[in-house]
C-alpha positions in Angstrom: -212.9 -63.1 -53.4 -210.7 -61.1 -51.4 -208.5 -62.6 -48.7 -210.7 -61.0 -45.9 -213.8 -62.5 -47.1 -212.3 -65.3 -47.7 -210.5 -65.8 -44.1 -214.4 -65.1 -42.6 -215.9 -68.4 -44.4 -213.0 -70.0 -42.8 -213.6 -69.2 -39.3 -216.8 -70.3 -40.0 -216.4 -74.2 -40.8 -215.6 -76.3 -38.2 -213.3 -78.2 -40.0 -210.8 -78.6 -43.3 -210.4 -81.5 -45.1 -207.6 -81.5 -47.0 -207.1 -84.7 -49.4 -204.7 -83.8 -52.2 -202.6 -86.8 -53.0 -199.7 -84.5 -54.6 -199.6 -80.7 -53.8 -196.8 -77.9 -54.1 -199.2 -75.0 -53.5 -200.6 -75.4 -49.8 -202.0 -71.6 -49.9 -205.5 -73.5 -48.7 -204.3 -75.1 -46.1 -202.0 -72.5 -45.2 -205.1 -70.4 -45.2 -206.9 -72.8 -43.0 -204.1 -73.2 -40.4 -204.3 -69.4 -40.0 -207.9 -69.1 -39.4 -206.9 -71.7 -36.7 -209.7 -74.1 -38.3 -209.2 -78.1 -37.1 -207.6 -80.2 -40.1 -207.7 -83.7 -41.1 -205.1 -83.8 -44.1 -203.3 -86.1 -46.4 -200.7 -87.6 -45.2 -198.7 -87.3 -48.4 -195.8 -84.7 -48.8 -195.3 -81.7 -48.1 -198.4 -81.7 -45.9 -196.7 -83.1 -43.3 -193.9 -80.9 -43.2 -195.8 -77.4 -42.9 -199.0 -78.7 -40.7 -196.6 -80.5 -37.9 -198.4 -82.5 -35.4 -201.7 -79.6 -36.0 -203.8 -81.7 -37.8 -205.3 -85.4 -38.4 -203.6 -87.2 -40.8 -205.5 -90.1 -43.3 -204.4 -91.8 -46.7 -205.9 -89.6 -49.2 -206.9 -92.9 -51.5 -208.6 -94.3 -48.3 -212.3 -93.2 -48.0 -212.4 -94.7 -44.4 -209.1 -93.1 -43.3 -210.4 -89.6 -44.4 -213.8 -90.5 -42.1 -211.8 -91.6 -39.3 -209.1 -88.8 -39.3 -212.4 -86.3 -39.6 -214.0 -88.2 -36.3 -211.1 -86.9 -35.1 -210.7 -84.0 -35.5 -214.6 -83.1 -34.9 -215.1 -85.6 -31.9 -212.3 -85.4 -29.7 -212.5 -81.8 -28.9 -209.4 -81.6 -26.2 -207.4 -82.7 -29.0 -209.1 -80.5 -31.8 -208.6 -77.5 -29.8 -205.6 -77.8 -28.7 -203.9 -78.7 -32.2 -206.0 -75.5 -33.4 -204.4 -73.4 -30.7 -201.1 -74.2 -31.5 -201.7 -74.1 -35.8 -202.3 -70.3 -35.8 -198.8 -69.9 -34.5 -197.4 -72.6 -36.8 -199.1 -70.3 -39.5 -197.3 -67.5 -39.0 -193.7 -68.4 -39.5 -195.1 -68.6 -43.5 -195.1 -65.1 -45.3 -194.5 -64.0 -48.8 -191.8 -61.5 -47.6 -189.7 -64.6 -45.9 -190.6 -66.6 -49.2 -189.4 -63.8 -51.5 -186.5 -62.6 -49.1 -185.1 -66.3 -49.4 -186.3 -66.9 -53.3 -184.0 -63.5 -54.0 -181.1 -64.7 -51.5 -180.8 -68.4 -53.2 -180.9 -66.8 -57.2 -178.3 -64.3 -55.6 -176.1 -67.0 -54.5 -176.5 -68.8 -57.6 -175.5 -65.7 -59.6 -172.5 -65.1 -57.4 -171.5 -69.0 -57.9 -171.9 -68.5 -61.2 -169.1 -65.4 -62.1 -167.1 -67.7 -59.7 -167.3 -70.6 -61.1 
């Protein structure tokens, strides 16, 4: 599906659950936070650390914490929009330029400290 497509079924939903209990590949709920979609996600790492205070966190083993942390996000809709407001932005500062620009500057570094070393 291309990205385009894609991004349309986002803006669509009203809402992203996001349950993983261990992830290293957040390109869905990067993908979400761009469409500026309301989130209820795990609070496991590294979920926390890229969605910020945009989102409703739950224990992803707990059926009734996902429920609750969904209520939230779909009931209290001061608080849903204004954590989807500010997500679009927190979006942006992830690209695969800055992500390959700093992949290339840490192997450089190591290959420097290397012949150094």
């Amino acid at each position: 599906m291309a990205f385009e497509e894609r991004h349309a079924h986002y803006q669509d939903a009203d809402a992203l659950v996001f349950a993983a209990s261990r992830e290293n590949v957040l390109n869905i709920l990067l993908e979400a936070m761009a469409a500026g979609l309301h989130i209820a996600c795990s609070d496991r790492g590294p979920m926390p650390e890229i969605l910020g205070d945009c989102g409703e966190y739950f224990d992803p083993q707990g059926p009734a914490n996902i429920a609750g942390a969904l209520r939230g996000v779909l009931e209290d809709d001061a608080r849903a929009a204004s954590m989807a407001a500010r997500v679009v932005g927190k979006a942006e500062a992830y690209s695969w330029e800055l992500c390959a620009t700093q992949t290339f500057e840490f192997l450089h570094g190591v290959c420097r400290a290397s012949r150094s070393g």
